[in-house]
C-alpha positions in Angstrom: -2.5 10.4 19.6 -1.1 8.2 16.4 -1.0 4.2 17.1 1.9 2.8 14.7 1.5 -0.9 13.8 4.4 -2.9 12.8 3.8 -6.3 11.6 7.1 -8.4 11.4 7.7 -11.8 9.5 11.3 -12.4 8.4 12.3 -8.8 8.2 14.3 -8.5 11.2 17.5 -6.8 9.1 15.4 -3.7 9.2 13.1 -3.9 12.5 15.4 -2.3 14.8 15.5 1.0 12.1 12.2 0.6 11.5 11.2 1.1 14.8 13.8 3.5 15.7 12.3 5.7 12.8 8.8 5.7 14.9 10.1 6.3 18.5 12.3 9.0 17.0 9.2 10.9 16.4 8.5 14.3 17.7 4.9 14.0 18.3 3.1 11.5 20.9 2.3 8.3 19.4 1.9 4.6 20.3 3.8 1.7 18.6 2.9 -1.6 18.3 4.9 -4.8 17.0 3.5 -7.9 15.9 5.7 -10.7 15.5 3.5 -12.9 12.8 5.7 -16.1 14.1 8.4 -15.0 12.3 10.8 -17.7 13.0 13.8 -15.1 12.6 15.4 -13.5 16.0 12.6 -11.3 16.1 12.8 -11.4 20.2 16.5 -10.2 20.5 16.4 -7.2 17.7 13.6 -6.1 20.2 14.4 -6.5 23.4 16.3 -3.1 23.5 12.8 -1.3 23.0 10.1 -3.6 24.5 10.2 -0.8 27.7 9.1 2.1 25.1 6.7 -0.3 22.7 3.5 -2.7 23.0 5.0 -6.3 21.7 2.6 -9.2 20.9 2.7 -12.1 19.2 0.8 -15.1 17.5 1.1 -17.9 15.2 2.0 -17.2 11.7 -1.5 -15.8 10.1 -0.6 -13.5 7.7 -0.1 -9.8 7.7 -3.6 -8.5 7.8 -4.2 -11.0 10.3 -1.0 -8.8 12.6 -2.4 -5.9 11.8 -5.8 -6.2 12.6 -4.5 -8.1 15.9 -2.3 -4.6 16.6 -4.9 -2.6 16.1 -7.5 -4.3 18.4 -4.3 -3.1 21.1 -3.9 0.4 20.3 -5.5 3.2 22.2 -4.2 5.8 19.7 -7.7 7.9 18.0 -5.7 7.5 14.4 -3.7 4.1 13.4 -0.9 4.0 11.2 0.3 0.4 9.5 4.1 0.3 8.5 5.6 -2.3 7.6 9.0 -3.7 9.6 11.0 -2.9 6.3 9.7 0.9 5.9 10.5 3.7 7.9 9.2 7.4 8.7 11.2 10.5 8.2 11.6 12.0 11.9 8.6 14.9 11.5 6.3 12.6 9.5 4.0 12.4 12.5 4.0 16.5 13.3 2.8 16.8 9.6 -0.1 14.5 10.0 -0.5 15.9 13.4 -0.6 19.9 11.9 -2.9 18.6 9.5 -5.9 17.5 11.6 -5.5 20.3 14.0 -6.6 22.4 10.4 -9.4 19.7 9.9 -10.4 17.8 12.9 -13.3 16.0 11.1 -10.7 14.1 9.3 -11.2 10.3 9.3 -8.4 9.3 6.9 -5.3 11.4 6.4 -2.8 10.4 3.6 0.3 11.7 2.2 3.3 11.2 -0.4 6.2 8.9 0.0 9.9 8.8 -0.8 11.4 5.7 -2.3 14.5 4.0 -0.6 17.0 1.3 -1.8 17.7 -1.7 0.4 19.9 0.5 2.4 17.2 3.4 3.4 19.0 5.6 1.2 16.6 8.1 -0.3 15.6 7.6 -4.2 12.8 9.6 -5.2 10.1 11.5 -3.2 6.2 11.6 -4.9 3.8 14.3 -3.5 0.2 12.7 -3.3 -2.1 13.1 -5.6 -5.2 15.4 -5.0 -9.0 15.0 -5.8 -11.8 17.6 -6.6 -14.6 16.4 -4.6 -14.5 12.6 -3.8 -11.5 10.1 -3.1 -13.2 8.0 -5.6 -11.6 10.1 -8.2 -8.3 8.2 -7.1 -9.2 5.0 -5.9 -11.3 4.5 -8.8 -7.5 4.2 -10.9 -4.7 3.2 -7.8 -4.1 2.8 -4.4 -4.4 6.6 -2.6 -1.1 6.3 -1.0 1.3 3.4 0.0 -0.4 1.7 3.5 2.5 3.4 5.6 1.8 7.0 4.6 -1.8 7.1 5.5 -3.8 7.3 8.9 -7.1 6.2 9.3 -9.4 7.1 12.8 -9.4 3.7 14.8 -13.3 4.2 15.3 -13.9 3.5 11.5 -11.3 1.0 11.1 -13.3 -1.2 13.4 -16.5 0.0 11.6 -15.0 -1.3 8.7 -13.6 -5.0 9.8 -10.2 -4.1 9.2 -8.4 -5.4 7.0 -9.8 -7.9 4.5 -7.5 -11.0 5.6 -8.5 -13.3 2.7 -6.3 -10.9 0.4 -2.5 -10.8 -0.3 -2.0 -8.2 -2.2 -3.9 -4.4 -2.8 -5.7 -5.2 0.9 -4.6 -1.5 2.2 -6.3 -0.1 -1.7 -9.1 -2.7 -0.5 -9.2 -0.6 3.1 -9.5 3.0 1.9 -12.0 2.0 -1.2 -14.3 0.5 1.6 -13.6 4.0 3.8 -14.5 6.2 1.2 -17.4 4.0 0.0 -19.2 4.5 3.2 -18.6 8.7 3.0 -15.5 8.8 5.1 -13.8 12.4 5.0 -10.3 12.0 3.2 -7.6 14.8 3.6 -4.3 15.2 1.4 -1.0 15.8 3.9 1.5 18.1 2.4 4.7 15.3 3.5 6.6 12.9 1.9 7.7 11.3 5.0 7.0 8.1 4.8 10.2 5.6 3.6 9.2 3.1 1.1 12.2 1.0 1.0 12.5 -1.0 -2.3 13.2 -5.1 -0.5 14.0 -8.1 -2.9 11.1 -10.8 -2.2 8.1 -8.0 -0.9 4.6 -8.7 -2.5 4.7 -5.1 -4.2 7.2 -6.6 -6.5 5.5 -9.8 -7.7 3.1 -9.2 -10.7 1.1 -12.3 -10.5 0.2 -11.8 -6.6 -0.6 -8.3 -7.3 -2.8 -8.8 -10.1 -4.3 -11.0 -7.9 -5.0 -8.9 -5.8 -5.9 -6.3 -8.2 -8.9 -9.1 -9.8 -9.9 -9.5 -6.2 -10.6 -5.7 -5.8 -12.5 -5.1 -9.0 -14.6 -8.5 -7.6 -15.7 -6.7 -4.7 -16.4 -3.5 -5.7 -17.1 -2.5 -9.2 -20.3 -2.9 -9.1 -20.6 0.0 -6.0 -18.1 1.9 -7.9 -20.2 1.9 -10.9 -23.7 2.8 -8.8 -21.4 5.7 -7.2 -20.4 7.0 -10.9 -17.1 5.6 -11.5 -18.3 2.8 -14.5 -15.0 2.7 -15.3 -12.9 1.6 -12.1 -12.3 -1.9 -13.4 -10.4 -0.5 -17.0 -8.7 2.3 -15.5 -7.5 0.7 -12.8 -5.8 -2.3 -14.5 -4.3 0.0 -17.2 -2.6 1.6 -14.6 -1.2 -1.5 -12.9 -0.4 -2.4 -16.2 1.6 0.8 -17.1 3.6 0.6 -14.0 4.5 -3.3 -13.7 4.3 -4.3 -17.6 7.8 -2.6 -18.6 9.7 -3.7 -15.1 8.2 -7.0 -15.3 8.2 -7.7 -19.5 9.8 -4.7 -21.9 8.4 -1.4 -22.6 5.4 -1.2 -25.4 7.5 1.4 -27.9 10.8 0.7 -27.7 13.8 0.4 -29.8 13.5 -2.5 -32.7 10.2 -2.6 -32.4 9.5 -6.1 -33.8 11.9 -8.2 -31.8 11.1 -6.6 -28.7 7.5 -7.3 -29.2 7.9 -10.7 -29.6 10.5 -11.4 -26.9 8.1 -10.0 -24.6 5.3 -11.9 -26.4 7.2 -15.0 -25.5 7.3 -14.0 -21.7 4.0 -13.2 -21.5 2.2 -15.9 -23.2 2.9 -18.3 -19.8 1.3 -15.3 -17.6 -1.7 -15.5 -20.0 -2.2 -19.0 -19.7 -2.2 -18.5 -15.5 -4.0 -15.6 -15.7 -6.7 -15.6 -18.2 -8.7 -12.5 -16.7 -5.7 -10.2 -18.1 -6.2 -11.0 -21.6 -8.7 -8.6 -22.5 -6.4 -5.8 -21.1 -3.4 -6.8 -22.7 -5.4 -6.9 -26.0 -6.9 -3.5 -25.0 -3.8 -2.4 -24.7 -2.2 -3.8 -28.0 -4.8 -2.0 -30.0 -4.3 1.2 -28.0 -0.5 1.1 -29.3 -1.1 0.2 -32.7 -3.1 3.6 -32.6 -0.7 5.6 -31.3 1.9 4.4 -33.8 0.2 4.7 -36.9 
């Protein structure tokens, strides 16, 4: 049986979907809310459930903090973490289910993802990516999957501590680097079930706190990355943070009137510089990269 996690902290406009999307589920599964003292009306959007859910609470802590505390109440053998603004398509769970009756020694199951607007309406979907012989080969560049799309067993969750509460940002990529670090067996879901929904405000959308987080993960492991043969886990992976959140967050790199747009985004970036100094040698990496490619 699947244990489903659902932190909550000021997201109550989508809690009552959110959880909807879980107990709508054909297969068996367990489901969890933690209300991180959310000082919304977190008690009344789920009232209309608590006979069909676990509810606990505790002071504001954080949201690794909720879902570690979740977890240590589930009795499900796998645990799922989805966020109160997220949802699951309504077979998510049979797919993950279908998949570890074809590999039982599974401890960590993950799958694609389908973007959603604000609304839950459908974007885009993304079939996960797929390795040759290690995880590593991923994780060593991005996170394997968003956190709501991916199962891990509950014995090697609590092997592991859980999640890292000290982090803010990447602690899920934290999670499954850890998993695979210690030899746990990964297996690739063919689903896109799980319903990333694009909300104003979450930490996926805030550069500084994810490259944060980002720095925080090369702290802790690139040096077992490099002793398990990925040297270059610190480069790759900030190149591709960098290629997804540079051009949202400051301009594309070739673009249109080249010059100006170079230094307008020169302008914004020189504050983020200053506040981060650990991204400089990346964006100069970077710089040179381009001036390659355009000559």
């Amino acid at each position: 049986m699947f244990s489903v996690v659902i932190p909550v902290y000021k997201t109550e406009p989508y809690l009552a979907a959110c959880v909807q999307s879980v107990l709508s589920q054909e297969s068996a599964c367990e489901v969890i809310v933690v209300n991180d003292g959310s000082p919304g009306p977190t008690d009344e959007t789920i009232e209309p459930f608590l006979s069909r859910i676990k509810y606990l609470k505790q002071e504001n802590s954080g949201v690794n903090a909720a879902r570690n505390h979740g977890a240590t109440s589930a009795t499900g053998e796998f645990l799922l973490f989805l966020d109160s603004d997220d949802l699951y398509d309504e077979g998510f769970l049979n797919d993950l289910q279908r998949s570890l009756d074809a590999n039982p020694d599974a401890d960590v199951l993950y799958g694609g993802f389908t973007w959603a607007d604000e609304s839950g309406s459908k974007l885009h979907s993304y079939a996960a990516n797929s390795f040759q012989s290690s995880p590593l080969e991923i994780l060593q560049e991005q996170c394997i999957a968003p956190i709501m799309a991916v199962a891990i067993r509950q014995s090697l969750f609590s092997k592991l501590g859980g999640f890292d509460g000290s982090m803010k940002a990447c602690e899920d990529w934290d999670l499954w680097l850890r998993a695979a670090l210690a030899g746990a067996t990964f297996t690739r879901v063919e689903t896109r079930g799980a319903i990333y929904r694009r909300v104003p405000g979450s930490v996926s959308n805030q550069f500084i706190a994810m490259w944060r987080g980002l720095t925080r993960l090369h702290e802790k492991h690139a040096a077992a990355m490099t002793r398990a043969g990925y040297p270059n886990f610190v480069v790759l992976s900030a190149d591709h943070f960098l290629d997804r959140y540079l051009p949202e967050h400051y301009g594309n790199d070739l673009t249109y009137r080249w010059l100006q747009r170079r230094t307008n985004r020169a302008k914004k970036l020189l504050p983020l510089l200053r506040k981060q100094p650990h991204l400089r040698k990346h964006i100069l990496r970077r710089a040179l990269r381009t001036m390659k490619l355009s000559r």
